[in-house]
MIGUTI-198114 format. One record per residue: residue in one letter; y, x, z of N, C-alpha, C, O in turn. Coordinates in steps of 0.02 Angstrom, whole numbers, plus 32768, in hexadecimal, padded with zeros to 4 digits. Each point is the difference from the previous one (the first is absolute). Example, Ala and Ser with C-alpha at 12.3 -4.5 7.8 and 13.67 -1.06 7.14 Angstrom:
// MIGUTI-198114
A7EE482948186803B7FD38000803C802D80007FFF80348021S80367FBA7FBB803B802A800380377FD98025803780198008
// end
This chain:
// MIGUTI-198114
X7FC5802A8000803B7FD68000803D802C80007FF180378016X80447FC57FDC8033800F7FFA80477FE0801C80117FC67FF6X8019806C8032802F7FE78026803E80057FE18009801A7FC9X80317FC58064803780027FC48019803D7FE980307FFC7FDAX7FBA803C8035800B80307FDE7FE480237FD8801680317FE3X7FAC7FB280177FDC800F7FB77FCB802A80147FD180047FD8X802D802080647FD0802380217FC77FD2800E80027FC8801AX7FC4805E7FCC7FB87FC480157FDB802D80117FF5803A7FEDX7FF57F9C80437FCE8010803F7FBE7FC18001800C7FC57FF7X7FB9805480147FCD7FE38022800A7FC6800F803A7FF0800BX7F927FDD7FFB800C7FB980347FEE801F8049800E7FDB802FX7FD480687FE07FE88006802E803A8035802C7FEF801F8033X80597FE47FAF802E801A802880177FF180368014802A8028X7FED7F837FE580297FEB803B7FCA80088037800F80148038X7FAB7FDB7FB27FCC800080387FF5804680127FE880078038X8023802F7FA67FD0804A801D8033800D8042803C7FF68000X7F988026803F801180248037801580507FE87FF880277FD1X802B7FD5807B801080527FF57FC8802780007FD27FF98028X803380437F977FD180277FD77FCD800A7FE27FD5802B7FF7X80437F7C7FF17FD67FED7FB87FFF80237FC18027802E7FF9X7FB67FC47FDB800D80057FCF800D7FD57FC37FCD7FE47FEEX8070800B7FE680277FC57FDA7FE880367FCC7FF9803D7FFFX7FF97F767FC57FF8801C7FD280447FE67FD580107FC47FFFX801A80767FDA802E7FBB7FD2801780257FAF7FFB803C7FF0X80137FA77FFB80127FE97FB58031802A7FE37FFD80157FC6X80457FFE80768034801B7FD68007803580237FD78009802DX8060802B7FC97FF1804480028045800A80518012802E8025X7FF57FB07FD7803D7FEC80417FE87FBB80327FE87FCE7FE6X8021803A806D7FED7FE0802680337FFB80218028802D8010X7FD87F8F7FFC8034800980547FD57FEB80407FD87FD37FF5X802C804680467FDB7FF88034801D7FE980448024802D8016X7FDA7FA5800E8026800080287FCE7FF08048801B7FF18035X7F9080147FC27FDE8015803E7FE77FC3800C7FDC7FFF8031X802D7FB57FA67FFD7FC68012801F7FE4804D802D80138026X7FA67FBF7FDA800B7FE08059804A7FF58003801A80018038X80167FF07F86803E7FE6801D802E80328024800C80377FE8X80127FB0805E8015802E80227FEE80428024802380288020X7F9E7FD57FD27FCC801280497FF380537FAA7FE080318010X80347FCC7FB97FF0801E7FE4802F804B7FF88018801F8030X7FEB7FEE7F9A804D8041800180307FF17FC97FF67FD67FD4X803C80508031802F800A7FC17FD57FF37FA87FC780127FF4X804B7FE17FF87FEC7FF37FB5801080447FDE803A80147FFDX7F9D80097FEF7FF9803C7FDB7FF17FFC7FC27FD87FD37FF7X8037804D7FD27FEF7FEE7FA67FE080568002801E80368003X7FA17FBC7FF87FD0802E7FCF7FFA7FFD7FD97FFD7FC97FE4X7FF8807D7FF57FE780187FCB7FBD80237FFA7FEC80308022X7FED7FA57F9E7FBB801F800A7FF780517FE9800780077FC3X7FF1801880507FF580567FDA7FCD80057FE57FD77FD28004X8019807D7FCB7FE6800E7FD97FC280007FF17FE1800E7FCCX80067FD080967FB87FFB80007FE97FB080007FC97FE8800DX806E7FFC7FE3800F7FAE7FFF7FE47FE9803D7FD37FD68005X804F804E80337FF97FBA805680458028802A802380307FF1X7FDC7FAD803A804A800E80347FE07FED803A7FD17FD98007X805D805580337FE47FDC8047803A7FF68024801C8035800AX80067F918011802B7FE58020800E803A80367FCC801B8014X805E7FF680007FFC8024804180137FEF802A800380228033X80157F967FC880097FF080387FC07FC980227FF37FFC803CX7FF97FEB7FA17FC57FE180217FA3801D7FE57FCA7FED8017X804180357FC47FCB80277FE57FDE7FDA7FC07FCD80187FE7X804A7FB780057FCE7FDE7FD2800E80247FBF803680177FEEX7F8A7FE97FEF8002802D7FC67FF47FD67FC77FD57FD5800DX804880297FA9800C7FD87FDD7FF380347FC4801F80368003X7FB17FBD7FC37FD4800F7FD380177FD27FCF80127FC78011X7FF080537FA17FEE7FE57FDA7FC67FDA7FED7FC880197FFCX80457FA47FF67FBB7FDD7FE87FD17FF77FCC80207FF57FCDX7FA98009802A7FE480297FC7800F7FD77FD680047FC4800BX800580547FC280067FE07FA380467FD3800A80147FC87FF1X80078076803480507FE27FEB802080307FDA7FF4803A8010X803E7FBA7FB4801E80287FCE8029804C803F800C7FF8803CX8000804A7F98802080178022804280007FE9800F802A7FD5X80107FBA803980657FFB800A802B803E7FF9803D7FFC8005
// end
């Protein structure tokens, strides 16, 4: 699915706990730890050269998903 910023992510983004693993679509994430308040600052990742990122602030690590185009 895709948010209003065009960044798409997983259906399984809002549900993963801290230091999951998300699988998603586009090559930029924003993360903000879920849980609402109880979560962190909203951060915009970028996937690198090995196509995954790891939040640092809550540890969740976010992978490209397979047989998605590379961007």
């Amino acid at each position: 699915m895709a948010g209003a910023t065009g960044m798409a992510v997983s259906a399984t983004a809002g549900a993963a706990a801290d230091g999951e693993t998300i699988a998603v679509t586009g090559p930029r994430v924003a993360c903000d730890g879920g849980g609402g308040a109880l979560g962190h600052p909203r951060v915009w990742l970028t996937l690198g050269t090995d196509d995954e990122i790891t939040c640092p602030y809550c540890s969740r690590r976010y992978v490209k998903a397979a047989g998605t185009d590379d961007d």
